[in-house]
N, C-alpha and C positions, 0 to 999 in steps of 0.2 A: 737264360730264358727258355721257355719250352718252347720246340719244334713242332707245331700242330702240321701234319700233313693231309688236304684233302683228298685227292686222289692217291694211292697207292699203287707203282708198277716198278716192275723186278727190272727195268729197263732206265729206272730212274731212282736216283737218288735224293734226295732233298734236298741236297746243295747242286742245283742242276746244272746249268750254262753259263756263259758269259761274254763277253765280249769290249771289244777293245774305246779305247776312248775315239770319241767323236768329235768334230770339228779340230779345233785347237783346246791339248788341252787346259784345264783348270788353272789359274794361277799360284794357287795354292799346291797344286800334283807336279810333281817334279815333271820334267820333257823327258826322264830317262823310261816313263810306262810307255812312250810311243811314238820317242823322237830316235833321232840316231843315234847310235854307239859313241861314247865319250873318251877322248883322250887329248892327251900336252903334245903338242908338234915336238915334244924332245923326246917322248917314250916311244912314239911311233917312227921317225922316219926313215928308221933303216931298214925298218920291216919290208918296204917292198919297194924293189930296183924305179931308180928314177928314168923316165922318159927322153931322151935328149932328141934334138932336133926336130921337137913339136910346132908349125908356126901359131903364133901367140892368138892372132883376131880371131880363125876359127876354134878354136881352142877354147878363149874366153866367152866364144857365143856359145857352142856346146854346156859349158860349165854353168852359164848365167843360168840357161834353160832348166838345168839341173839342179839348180836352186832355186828356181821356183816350183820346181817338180815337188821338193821339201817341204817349202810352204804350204802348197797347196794338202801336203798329207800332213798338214799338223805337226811338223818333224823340221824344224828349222834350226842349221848351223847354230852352235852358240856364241856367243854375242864375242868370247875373244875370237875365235876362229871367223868368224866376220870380219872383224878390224885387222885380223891378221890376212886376209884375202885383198881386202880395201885396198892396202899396205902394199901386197905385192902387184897387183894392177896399178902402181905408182911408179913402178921400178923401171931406167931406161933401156935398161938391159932383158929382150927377151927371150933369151935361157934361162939368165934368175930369176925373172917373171915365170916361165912357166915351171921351175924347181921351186919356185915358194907356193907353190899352188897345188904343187904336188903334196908339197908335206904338208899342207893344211888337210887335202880332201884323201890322204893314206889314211889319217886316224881313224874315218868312220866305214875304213873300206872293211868288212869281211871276209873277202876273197880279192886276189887277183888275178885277172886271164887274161894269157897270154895266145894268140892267134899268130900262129910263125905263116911262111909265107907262102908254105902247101895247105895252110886250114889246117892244120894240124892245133890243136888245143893243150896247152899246160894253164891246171888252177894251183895258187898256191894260198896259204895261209894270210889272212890282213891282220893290220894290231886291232882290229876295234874288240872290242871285248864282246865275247857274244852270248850276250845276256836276254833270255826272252822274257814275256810276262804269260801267265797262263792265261788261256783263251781269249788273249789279245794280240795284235801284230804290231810288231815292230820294224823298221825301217835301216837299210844299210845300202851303204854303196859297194858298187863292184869294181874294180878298174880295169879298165882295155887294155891293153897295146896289142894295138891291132894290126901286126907285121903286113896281114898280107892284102889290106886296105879293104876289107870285105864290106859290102852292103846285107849281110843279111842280117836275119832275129838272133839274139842274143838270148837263145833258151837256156833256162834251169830249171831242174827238175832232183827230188831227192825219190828215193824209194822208200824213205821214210814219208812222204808228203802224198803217197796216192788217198782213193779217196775209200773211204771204210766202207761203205754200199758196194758191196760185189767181193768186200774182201773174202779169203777163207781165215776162219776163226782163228786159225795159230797166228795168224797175220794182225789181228785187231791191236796186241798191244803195241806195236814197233812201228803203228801208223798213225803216231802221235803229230806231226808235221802239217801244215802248211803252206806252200811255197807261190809265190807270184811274181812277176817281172813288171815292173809299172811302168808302159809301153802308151802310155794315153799323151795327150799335151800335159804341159808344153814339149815332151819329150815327143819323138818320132818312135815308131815302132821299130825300125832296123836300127844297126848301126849308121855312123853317119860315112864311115870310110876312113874317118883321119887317125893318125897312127896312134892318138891316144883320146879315150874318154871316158865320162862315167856315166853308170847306170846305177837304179836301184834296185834292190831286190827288197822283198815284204817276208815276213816269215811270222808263222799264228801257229801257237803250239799249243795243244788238247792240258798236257800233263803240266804239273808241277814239279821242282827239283832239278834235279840233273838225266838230260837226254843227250847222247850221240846221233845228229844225222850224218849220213855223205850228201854230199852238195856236187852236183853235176853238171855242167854248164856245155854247151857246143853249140855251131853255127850250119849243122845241118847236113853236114858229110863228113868224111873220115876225119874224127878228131881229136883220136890219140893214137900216140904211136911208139916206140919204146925213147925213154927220155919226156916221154910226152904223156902225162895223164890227166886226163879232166875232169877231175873228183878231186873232193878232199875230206877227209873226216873233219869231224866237227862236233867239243863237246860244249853244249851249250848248258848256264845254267838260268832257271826258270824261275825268277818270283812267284810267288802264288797271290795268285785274283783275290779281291775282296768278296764277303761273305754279302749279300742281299736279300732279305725277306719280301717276298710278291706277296701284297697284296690285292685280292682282288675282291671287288662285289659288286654281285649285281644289281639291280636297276630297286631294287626290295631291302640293300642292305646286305642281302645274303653272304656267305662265301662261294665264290664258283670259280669257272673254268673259263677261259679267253685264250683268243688266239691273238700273239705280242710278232711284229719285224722289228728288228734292232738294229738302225743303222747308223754308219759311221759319216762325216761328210764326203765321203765320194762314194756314197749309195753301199757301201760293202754291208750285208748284213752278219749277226751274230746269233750265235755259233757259225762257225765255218760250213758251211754245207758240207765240205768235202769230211767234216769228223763226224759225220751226223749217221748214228745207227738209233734204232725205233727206244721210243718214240717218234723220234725227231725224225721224219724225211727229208730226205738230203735233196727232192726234189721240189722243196717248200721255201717260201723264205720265210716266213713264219714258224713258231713254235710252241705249243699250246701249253700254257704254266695255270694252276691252281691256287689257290687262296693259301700264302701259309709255309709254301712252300719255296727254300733257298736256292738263290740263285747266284752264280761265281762273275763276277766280274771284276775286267781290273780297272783303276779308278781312272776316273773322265767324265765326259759329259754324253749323250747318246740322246739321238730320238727315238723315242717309243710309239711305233704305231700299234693300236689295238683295234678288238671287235668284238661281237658273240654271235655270228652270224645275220644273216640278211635282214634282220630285222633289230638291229640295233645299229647305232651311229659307228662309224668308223671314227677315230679318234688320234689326234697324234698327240703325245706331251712329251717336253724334255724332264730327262733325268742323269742326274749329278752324282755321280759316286768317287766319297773320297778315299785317299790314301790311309789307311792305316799303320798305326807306328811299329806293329806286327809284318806287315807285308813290307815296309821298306825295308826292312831288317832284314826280310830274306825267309821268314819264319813259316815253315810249312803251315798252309792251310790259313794263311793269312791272322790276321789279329784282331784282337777286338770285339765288341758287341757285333752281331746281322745288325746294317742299315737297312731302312724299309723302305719300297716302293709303292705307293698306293695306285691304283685303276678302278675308277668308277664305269662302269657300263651303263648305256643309256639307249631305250630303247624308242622306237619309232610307231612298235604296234607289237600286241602280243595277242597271234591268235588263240592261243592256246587256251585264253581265259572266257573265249567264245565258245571254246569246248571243239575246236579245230585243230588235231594232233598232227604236228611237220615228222615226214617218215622221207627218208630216200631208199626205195628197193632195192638199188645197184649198185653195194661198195664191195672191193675186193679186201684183203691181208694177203694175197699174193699175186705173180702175176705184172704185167705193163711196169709201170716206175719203180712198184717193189725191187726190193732185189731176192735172191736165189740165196745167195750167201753175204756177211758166215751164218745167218739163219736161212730156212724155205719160209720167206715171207715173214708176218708179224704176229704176235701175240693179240689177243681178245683186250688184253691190257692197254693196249697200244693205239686199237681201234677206236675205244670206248672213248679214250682221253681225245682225239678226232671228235670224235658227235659231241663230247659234251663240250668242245669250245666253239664246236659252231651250232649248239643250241640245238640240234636235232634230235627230237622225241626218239625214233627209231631208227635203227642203223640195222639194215639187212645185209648181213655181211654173205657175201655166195661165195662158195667152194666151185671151182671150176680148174678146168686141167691143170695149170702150171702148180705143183707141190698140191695136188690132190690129196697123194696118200699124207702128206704131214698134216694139210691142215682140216681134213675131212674129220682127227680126233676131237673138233670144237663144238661137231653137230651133236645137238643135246635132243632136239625136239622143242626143245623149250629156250626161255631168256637166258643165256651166259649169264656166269653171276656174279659178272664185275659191270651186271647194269646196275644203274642208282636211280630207280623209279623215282618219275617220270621219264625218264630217259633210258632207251630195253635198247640193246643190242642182243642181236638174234639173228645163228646162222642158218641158212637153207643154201640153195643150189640156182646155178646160172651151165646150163647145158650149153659149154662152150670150149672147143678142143678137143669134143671128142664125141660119139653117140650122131645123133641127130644135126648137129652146131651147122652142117652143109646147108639146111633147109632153112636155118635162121634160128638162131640163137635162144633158147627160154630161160625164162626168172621162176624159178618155183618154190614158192613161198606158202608157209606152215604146212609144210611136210613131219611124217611122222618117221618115215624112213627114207635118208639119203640118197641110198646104192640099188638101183636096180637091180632085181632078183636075175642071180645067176655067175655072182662075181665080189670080190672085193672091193673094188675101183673102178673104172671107166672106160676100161677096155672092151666093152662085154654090151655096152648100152645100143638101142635101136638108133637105125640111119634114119628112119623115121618119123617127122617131128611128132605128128599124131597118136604112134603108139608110145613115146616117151609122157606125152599128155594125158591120154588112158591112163596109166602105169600111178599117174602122178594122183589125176582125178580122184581114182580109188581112192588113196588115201583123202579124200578134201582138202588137197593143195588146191590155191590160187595163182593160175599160172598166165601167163603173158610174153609174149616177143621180148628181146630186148632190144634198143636200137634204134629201132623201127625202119629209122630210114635208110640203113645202111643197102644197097641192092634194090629200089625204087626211088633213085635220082633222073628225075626229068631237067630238061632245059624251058622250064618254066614258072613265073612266080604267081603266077593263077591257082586259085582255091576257093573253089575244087577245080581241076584240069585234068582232062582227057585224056593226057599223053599215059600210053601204056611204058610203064620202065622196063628194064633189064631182066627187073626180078633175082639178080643173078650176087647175092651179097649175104650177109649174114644179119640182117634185120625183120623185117616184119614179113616174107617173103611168105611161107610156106603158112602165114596167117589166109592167105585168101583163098584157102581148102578150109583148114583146121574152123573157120569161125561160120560155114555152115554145117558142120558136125555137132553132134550132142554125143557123149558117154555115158559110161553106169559111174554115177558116184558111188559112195560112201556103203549109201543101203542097196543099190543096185538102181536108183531113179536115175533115169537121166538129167543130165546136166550138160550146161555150156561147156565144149571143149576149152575153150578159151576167155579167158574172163577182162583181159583189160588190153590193150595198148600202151605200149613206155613211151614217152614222150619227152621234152625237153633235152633231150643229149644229143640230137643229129638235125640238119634242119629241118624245121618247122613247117615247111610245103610238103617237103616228103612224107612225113610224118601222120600229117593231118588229111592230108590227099586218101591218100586207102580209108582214113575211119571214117571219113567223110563219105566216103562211096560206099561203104557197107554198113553204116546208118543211114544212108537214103533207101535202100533196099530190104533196109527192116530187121537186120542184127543188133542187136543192143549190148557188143562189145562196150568196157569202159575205157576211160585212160587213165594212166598213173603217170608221176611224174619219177625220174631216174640222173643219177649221173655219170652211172657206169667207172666209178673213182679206183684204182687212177691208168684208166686206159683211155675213154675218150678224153675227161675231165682228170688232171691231176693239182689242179691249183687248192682245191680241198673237196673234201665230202657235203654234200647238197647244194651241188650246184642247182640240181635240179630236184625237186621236191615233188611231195602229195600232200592236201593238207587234210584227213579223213576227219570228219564230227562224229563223234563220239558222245553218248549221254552220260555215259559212266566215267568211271578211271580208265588210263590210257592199260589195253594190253592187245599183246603182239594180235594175238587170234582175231580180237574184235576189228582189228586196226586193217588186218588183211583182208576181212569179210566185208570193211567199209571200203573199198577197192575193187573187191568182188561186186558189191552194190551200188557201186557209183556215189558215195557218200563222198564225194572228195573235189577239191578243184587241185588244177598242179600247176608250176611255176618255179620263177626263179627267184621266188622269195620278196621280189622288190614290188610288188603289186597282189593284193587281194581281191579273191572276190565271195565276199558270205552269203550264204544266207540266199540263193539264189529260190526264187520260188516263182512259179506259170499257177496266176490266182490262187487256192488254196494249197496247193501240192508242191513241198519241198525238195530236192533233189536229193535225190536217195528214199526216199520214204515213199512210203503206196508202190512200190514200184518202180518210183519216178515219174508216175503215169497219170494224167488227168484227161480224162476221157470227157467226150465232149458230142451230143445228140447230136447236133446240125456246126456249121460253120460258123464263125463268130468270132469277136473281138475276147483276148486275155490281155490281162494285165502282168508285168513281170517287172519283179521287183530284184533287187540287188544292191547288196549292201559293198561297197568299194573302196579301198583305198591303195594309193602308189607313193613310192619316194622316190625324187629324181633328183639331183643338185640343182640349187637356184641357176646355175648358169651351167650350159654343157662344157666340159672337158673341151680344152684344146686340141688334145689327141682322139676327139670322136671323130669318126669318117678317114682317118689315117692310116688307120693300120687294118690291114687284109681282112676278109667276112673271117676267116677260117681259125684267125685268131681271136678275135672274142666270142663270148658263149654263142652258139646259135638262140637261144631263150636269153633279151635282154631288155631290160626295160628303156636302157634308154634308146634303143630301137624301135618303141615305140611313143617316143618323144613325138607329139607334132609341131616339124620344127623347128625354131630355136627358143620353145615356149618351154613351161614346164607343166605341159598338160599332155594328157595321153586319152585316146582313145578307146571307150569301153561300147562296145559291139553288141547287139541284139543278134543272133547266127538262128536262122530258118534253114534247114535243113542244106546244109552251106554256104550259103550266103547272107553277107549280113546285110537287117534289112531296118537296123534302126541304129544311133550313133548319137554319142552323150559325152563332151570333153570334161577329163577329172582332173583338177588340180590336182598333180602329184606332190603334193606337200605334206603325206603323211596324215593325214586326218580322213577318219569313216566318213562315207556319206551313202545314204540311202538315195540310190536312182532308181526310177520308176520308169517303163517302156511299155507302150501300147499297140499290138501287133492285131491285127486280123487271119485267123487262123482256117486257109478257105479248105482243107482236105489234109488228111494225115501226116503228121509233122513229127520232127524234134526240133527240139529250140537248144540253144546253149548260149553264154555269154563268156566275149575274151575280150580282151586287153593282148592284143597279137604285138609282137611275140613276146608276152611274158608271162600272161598267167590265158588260162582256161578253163570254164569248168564241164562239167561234165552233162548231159542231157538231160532233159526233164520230156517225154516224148507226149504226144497228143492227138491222141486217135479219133476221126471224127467218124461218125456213128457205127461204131465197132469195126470199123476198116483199118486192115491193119497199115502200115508204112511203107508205101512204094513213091518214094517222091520221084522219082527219076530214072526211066527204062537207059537212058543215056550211062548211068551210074549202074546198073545192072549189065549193060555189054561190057563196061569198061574191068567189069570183075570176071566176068567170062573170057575176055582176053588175058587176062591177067592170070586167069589159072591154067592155059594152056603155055602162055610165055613161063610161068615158072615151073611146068616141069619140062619143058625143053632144055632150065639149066639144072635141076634137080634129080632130074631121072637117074644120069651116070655113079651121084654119091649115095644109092641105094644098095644092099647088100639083097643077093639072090634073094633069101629065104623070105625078105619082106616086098618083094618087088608087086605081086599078086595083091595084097593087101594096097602097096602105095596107087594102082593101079585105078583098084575097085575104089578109093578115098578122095581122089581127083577125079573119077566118073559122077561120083556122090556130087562132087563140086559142082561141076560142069551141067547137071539136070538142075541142082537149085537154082540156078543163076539162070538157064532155059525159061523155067516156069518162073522165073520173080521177072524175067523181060517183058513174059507174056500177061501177066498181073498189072505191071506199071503203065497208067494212063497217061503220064506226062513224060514227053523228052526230058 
């Protein structure tokens, strides 16, 4: 049959991953793809010395445990080695009792170790035959005697078994291995002390064929010694997985891209994390597969969880994969036709066809979860395959310090061209690690050139956030904080609140200079220093606090949404979003200038909001601005929809703020309904309030405000989506809602250079000086302007 492959990457093959069987497996698949090693209590029991003077009770309770430890992995004694256990727990003699027990559970030993009575370590050879299955695990015992009665962990470890993320390339192929100790119930995690027992070990091997590991075992101090080694080689041979054709489509039919977890019943997902080089992050439990495209698994049964991002159903289905009469044989590369897996994707809402483009401004390819080695970071191949299973139109990929010079050769100017319109990846820059990053971090987007003038790389760039801005301006980049809130955390969940922060971090810090600046664009016009606020990646108080106080004072900064992947957020790309409207076809340029323009709401995907308009005036369009002769009632309309589950998680309110998103929807559950709150916001506070069934379906809200003096208005759904201003100047006066909101940024620019001065370099210091005076008179004269506290 022909191999059609959707996406193509030098990182993957068509016959991609696999993994091991699930639950118990199949009736029809032999126990031997995922049970224990097989053998006749007469081939094995001389293979390793018997135990004598074991007492029988605790002995047989250790033992029981550890056969249930089996069952529970899907891996259960065979049924003679049962009746022959049965058999020996009948016996009145407990030394034969515990020597018939022995030669029943030596067969499926692997190894056995021996702990003398200084903790000293000897491993020796088991009978079990040590046979693996490719990218599946298998199950063995290990056996004790444990001289010196120790309570501690009974580690194993192979040098073959590290994990491929971090390795150095000569290293990738000999890091075929998998190794685990199953230390959960009913088993205890230490030894138990008695002079003899068993443990299992797990072992999941990358490669097919024949592999050599060494197998390492010790209990935690010196333990080996001459006479004494605790290793042993070990040539194992490898069935090869079954062949799988993915298919996948989405909600249209189409062929596309999904993000699939593969788990076993004791939650293990598939592929091994620890064998995972890119595509595949080894810091994911997911793995993003394409229509078409083969997948290796060995036979069983498996749950399949899928998605396509936040705007489609998360979905679990099982799948059954059988044995082939190829791969029982042993026959590389398994036998047979590819069996097919189908995946329908199903969506909940698709803005995209409101003409609403999903973009995250903030992903790395190197850097945080990445790794270093045996590559600096990922290929553009790697990325792409990322955004297009989690549905995201734009992937702005930044080059930033870590493997700068490797991966700064992707910046083109333009879209990579392993995008597949509608979906552009396109790199630009996130000033972080080096230059400026002290003052707070920037995202600089549709850039025509990289490297600031004066250098190759990033050694060379301004301590200055402002003149990295300038530099940036010229060319018509769209440039913004990233972060925002990192270094403006208060002890407060009020918004807007007064509390002056630290200032002292790498987020939106050195914004409260930069965003009463104008520079020379393009043609030499002035333009906004700063065009947006990042939003969605830090909390939401923090975040909103500063934009909130310097749109009460009459800046008309926008916000964008980000997820900074994978340093803040590493569970995937867009966690945190922009949704830009667009009248044309989706491109990068237009997409950033909808951002530049405030043409966007942002979010965490689970909540919309369209279409937002203050009586005739869209957001983004005219300005944003509907200007208004006297004071007087608007109308504001908003089109909405959220998905929440019928019933919340038992795990909501459980687990620490810090681990789930800061931006979530169902944090804005009101609670335990499945409705959420969509917000009228008058220049920070909101001042009208409309509950949405979050079940997925648009609805058009309508709010009716009284507009008595210069305004912006906006609507959120806190914390998950927001959109961005629509402002409303009453008889050509411009926006001063709040002198209270004007001191609070005067403070705010002398507290941040109190921490910013020091990471100034001489030559800019006079500049940084005269740029923070600039600040300090604006914010003077907007005090003096503002008629409301």
């Amino acid at each position: 049959m022909s191999r059609r492959v959707f996406l193509h990457s030098t990182s993957i093959v068509p016959a991609a991953l696999a993994v091991p069987a699930l639950m118990r497996p199949p009736t029809d698949v032999t126990t031997a793809c995922a049970g224990l090693a097989m053998g006749t209590v007469e081939s094995c029991e001389s293979r390793l010395p018997l135990v004598a003077g074991v007492p029988l009770q605790p002995f047989v309770s250790q033992v029981t445990r550890m056969i249930g430890a089996t069952e529970y992995l899907g891996a259960p004694l065979p049924p003679e080695h049962q009746h022959e256990l049965e058999a020996a727990l009948k016996m009145t003699d407990e030394a034969s009792a515990v020597a018939s027990i022995q030669r029943v559970l030596d067969c499926h030993c692997l190894v056995g170790v021996q702990i003398n009575p200084e903790m000293r370590v000897k491993v020796a050879p088991g009978p079990a035959r040590p046979e693996l299955v490719e990218q599946g695990w298998r199950h063995f015992l290990v056996k004790v005697h444990n001289e010196a009665g120790t309570t501690a962990v009974l580690r194993g470890i192979s040098s073959q078994a590290r994990r491929l993320a971090g390795a150095m390339p000569d290293e990738v192929r000999n890091l075929w291995l998998d190794l685990q100790m199953f230390e959960s119930q009913p088993l205890t995690r230490t030894l138990s002390g008695l002079a003899l027992e068993y443990r299992i070990v797990q072992l999941y091997s990358r490669d097919p064929g024949q592999r050599e590991a060494t197998l390492t075992f010790d209990v935690g101090q010196g333990t080996q010694d001459l006479g004494y080694r605790n290793e042993v080689p070990v040539l194992f041979t490898i069935r090869p997985a079954e062949t799988v054709e993915w298919r996948v489509r989405d909600e249209t039919g189409a062929p596309t891209v999904a993000a699939f977890v593969i788990r076993d019943a004791q939650g293990r997902v598939y592929p091994s994390r620890a064998k995972r080089l890119a595509p595949d992050f080894a810091f994911h439990p997911q793995v993003y597969r394409a229509d078409g495209e083969l997948v290796r698994l060995p036979a069983g049964r498996y749950d399949v969880e899928f998605w396509r991002g936040p705007e489609s159903m998360t979905k679990t289905q099982q799948l059954t994969v059988a044995e082939s009469a190829g791969s029982a044989s042993g026959q590389s590369g398994g036998g047979g036709a590819a069996q097919g897996a189908s995946f329908q994707i199903e969506r909940w809402i698709d803005p995209a066809k409101f003409g609403w483009w999903s973009g995250d401004h903030h992903i790395h390819a190197a850097g945080c979860a990445h790794y270093m080695n045996p590559t600096e970071g990922v290929l553009p191949a790697d990325m792409v395959r990322h955004t297009l299973g989690e549905d995201l139109k734009v992937g702005a990929t930044l080059t930033w310090g870590p493997a700068f010079d490797t991966q700064k050769r992707f910046f083109t100017g333009r879209d990579d061209l392993v995008s597949r319109p509608p979906y552009l990846l396109h790199y630009d820059v996130e000033v972080s690690g080096f230059g400026s990053h002290q003052s707070g971090h920037l995202v600089l987007l549709r850039l025509k050139e990289q490297i600031h003038p004066g250098g190759t790389s990033y050694e060379h760039w301004p301590t200055l956030g402002l003149n990295t801005l300038r530099w940036a301006k010229r060319q018509g980049a769209v440039c913004g904080p990233a972060h925002s809130g990192w270094g403006l955390e208060v002890n407060s969940s009020d918004l807007p609140n007064y509390v002056v922060p630290p200032f002292n971090g790498i987020g939106a810090n050195e914004y409260i200079v930069d965003v009463t600046h104008e520079v020379p664009g393009p043609d030499g016009k002035p333009v906004r220093a700063v065009d947006f606020i990042s939003t969605v990646d830090t909390p939401y108080v923090w975040e909103l606090n500063i934009w909130y106080h310097t749109l009460n004072v009459g800046f008309r900064t926008r916000i964008s949404g980000e997820t900074d992947f994978p340093c803040i957020y590493g569970e995937k790309v867009g966690l945190g979003r922009s949704y830009v409207k667009l009248d044309g076809k989706l491109d990068y340029a237009d997409w950033c200038e909808g951002l530049h323009r405030g043409r966007n709401y942002v979010g965490d995907g689970r909540s919309h909001l369209l279409d937002f308009t203050v009586d005739t005036v869209r957001m983004g369009e005219s300005e944003s601005e509907l200007r208004l002769s006297d004071a007087g009632p608007v109308k504001v309309h908003v089109r909405a929809a959220a998905l929440l589950n019928e019933k919340p998680s038992p795990e909501r309110g459980k687990r620490r703020y810090q681990e789930q998103p800061y931006w979530d929807v169902e944090r804005a559950r009101i609670g335990e309904t499945r409705e959420v709150a969509v917000e009228l916001v008058v220049n920070g506070y909101p001042v009208a309030k409309q509950s949405l069934v979050a079940d997925g379906a648009l609805r058009d809200l309508t709010f009716d405000a009284t507009i008595e003096r210069s305004s912006w208005l906006a609507v959120r759904i806190l914390p998950s989506s927001h959109t961005n201003p629509i402002w409303v100047p009453v008889a050509g006066k411009p926006v001063r809602a709040s002198r209270r909101s004007a001191e609070w940024c005067l403070k705010g620019v002398d507290q941040c250079w109190s921490q910013k001065e020091r990471f100034i370099k001489r030559d800019e210091l006079d500049q940084a000086k005269a740029d923070y005076e600039h600040a300090r008179r604006t914010y003077q004269r907007l005090i003096s302007e503002s008629e409301v506290e």
